[in-house]
DSSP file (Angstrom, degrees, kcal/mol; ACC not computed):
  #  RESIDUE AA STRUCTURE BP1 BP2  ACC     N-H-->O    O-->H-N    N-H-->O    O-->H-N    TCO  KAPPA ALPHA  PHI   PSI    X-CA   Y-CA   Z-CA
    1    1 A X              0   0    0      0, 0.0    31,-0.0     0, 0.0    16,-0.0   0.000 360.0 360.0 360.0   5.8   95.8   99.0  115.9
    2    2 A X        +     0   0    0     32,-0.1     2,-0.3    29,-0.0    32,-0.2  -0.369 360.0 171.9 -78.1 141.0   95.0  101.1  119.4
    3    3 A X        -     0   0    0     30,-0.8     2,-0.4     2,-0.0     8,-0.1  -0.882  16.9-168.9-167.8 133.2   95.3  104.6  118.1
    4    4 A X        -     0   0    0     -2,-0.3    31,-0.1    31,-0.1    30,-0.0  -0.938   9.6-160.6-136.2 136.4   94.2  107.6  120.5
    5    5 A X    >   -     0   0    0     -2,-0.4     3,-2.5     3,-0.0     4,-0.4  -0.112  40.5-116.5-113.0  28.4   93.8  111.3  118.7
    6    6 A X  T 3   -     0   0    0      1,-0.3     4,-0.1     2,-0.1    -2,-0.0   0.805  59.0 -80.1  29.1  30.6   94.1  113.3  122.2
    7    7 A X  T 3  S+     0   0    0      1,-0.1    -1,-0.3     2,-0.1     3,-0.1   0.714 120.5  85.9  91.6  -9.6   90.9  114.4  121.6
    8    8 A X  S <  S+     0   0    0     -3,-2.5     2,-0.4     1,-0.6    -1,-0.1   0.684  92.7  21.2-117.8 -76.3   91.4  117.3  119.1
    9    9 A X  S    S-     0   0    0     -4,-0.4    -1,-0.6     1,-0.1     2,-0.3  -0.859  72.2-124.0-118.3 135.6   91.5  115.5  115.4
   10   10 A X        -     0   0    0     -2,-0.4     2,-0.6    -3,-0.1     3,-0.1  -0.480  29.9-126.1 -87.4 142.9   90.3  112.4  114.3
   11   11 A X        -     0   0    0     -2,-0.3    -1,-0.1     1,-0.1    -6,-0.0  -0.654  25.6 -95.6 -80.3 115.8   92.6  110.2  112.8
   12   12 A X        -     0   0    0     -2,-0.6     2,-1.8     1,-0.1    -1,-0.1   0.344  37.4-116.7 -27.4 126.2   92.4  108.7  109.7
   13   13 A X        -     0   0    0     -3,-0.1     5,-0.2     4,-0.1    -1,-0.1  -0.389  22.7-144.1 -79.0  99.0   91.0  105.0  109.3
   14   14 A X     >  -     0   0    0     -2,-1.8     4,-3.4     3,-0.1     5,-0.2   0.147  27.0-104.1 -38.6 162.4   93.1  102.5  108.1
   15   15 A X  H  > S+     0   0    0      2,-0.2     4,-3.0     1,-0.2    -1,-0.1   0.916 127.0  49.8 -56.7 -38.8   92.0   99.5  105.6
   16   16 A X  H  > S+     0   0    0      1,-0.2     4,-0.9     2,-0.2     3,-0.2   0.981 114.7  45.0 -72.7 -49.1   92.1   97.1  108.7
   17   17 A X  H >4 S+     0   0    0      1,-0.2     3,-1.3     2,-0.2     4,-0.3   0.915 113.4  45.0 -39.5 -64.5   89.9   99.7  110.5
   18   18 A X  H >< S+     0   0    0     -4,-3.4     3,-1.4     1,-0.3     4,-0.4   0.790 112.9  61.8 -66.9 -34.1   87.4  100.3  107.6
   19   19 A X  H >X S+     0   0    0     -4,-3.0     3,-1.1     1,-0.3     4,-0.6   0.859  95.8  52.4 -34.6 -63.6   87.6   96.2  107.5
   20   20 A X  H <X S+     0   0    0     -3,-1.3     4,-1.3    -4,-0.9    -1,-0.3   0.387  91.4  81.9 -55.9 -21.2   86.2   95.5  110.9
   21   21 A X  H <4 S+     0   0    0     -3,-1.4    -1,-0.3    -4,-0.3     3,-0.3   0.971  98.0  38.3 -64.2 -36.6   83.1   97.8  110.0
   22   22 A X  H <4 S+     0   0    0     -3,-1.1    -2,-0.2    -4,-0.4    -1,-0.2   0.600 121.9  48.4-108.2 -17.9   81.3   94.9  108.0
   23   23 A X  H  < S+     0   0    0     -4,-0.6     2,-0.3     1,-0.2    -1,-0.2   0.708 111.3  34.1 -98.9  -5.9   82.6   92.1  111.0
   24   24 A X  S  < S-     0   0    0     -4,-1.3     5,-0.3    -3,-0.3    -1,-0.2  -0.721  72.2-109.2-176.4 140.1   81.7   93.8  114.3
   25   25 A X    >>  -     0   0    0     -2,-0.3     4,-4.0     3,-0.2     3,-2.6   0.536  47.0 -92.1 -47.3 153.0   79.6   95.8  116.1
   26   26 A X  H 3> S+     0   0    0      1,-0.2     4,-2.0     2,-0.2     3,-0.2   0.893 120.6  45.2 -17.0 -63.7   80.4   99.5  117.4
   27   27 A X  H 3> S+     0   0    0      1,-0.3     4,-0.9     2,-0.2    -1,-0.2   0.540 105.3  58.9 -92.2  10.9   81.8   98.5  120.7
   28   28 A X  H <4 S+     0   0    0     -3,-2.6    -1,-0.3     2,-0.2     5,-0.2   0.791 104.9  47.4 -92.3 -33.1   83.8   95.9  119.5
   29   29 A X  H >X S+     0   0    0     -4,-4.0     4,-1.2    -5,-0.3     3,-0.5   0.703 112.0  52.5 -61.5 -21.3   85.8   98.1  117.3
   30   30 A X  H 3X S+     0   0    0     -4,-2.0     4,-2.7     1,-0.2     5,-0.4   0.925 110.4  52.8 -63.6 -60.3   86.1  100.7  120.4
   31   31 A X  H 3< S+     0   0    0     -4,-0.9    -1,-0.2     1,-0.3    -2,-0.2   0.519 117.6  30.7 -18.8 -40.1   87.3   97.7  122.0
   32   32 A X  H <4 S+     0   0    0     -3,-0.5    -1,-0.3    -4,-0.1    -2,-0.1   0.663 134.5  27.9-106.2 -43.0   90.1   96.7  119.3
   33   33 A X  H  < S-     0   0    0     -4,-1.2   -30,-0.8    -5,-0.2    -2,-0.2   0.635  96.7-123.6-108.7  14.3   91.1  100.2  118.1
   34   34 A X     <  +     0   0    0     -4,-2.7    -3,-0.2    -5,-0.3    -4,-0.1   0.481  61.1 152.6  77.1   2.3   90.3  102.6  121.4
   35   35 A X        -     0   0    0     -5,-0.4    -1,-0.2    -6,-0.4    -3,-0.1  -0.348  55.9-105.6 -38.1 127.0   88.0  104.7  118.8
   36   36 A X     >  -     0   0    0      1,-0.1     4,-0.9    -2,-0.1    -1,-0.1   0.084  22.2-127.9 -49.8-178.5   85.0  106.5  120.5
   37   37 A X  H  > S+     0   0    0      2,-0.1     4,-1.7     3,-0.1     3,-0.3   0.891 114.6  59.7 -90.6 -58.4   81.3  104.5  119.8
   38   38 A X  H  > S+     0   0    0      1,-0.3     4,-0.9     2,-0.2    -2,-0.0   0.798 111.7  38.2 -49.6 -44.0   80.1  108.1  118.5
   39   39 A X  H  > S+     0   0    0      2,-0.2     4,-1.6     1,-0.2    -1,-0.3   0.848 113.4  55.9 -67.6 -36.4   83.0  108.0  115.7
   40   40 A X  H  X S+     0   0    0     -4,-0.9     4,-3.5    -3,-0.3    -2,-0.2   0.877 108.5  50.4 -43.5 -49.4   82.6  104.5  115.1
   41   41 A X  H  X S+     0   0    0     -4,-1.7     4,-1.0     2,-0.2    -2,-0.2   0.646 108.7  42.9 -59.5 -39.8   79.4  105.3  114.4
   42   42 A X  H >X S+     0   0    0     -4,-0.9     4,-3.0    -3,-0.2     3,-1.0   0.962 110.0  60.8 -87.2 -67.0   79.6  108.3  111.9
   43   43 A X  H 3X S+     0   0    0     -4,-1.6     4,-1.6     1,-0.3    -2,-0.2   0.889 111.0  42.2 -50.0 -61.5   82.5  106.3  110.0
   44   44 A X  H 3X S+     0   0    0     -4,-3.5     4,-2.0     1,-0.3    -1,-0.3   0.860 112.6  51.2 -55.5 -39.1   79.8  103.4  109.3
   45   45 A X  H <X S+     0   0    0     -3,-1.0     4,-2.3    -4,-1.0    -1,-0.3   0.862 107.7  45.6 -44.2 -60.2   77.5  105.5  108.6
   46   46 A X  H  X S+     0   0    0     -4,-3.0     4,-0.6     1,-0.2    -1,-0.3   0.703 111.2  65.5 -69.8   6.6   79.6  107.5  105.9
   47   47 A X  H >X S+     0   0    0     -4,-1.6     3,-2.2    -5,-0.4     4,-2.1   0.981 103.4  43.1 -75.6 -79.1   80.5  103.7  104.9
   48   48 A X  H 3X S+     0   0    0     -4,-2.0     4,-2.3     1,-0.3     6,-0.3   0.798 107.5  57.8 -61.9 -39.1   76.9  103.0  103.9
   49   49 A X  H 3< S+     0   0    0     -4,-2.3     6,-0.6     2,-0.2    -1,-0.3   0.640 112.6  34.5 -62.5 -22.1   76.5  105.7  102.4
   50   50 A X  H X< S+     0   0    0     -3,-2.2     3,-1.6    -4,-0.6     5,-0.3   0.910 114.7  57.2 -79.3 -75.3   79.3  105.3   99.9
   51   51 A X  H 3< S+     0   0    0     -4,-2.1    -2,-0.2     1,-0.2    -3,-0.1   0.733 112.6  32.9 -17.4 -47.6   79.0  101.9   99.5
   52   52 A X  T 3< S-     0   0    0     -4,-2.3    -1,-0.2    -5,-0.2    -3,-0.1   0.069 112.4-116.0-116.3  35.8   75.2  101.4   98.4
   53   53 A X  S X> S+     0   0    0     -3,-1.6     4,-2.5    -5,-0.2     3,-1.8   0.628  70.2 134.3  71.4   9.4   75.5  104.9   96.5
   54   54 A X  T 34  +     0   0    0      1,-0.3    -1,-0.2    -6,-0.3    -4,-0.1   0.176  57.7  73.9-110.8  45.3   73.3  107.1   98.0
   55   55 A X  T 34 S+     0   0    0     -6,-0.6    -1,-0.3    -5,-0.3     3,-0.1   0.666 116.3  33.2 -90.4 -21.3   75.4  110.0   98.3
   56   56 A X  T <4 S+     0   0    0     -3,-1.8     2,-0.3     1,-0.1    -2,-0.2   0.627 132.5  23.8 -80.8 -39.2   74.6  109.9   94.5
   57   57 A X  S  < S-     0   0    0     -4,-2.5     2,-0.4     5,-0.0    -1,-0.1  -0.661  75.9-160.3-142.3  78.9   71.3  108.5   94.1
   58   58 A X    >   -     0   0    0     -2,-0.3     3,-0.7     1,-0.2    -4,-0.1  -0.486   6.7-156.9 -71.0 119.0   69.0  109.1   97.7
   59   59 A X  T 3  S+     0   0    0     -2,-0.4     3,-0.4     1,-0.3    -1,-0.2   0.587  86.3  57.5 -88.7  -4.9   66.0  106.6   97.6
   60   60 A X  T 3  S+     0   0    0      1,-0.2    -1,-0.3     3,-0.0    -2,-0.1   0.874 113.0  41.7 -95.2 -26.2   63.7  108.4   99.9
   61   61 A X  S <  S+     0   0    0     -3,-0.7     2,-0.2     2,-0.1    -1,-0.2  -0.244  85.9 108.3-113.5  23.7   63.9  111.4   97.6
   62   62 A X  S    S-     0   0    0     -3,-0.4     2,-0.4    -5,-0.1    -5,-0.0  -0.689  73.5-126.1 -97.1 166.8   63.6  109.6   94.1
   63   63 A X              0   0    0     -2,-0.2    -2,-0.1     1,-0.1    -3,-0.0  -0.855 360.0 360.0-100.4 154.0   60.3  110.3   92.6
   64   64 A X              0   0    0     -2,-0.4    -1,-0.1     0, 0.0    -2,-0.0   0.716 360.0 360.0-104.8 360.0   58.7  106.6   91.7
């Protein structure tokens, strides 16, 4: 799963990558797939944000 983008373009994330977001921390995925922390980091990120919907529906900005 070691997968090194020379720096220019990030490489797409496989299922097994995207997997490993919800079982282990940042630096244990650089650790298994040679991904930077900082990319790890945006990936999860755009994770939650797909996941619990609030690219659709932002909960600090609903009015209550």
């Amino acid at each position: 799963m070691l997968q090194q983008s020379g720096g220019n373009l990030p490489l797409e994330w496989s299922v097994e990558e995207l997997a490993l977001l919800r079982r282990h921390t940042n630096v244990e995925i650089a650790e298994i797939t040679g991904r930077s922390i900082e990319e790890i980091g945006n990936r999860r990120l755009q994770d939650n944000i797909e996941r619990n919907g609030w690219d659709v529906c932002d909960p600090e900005r609903e009015d209550v």
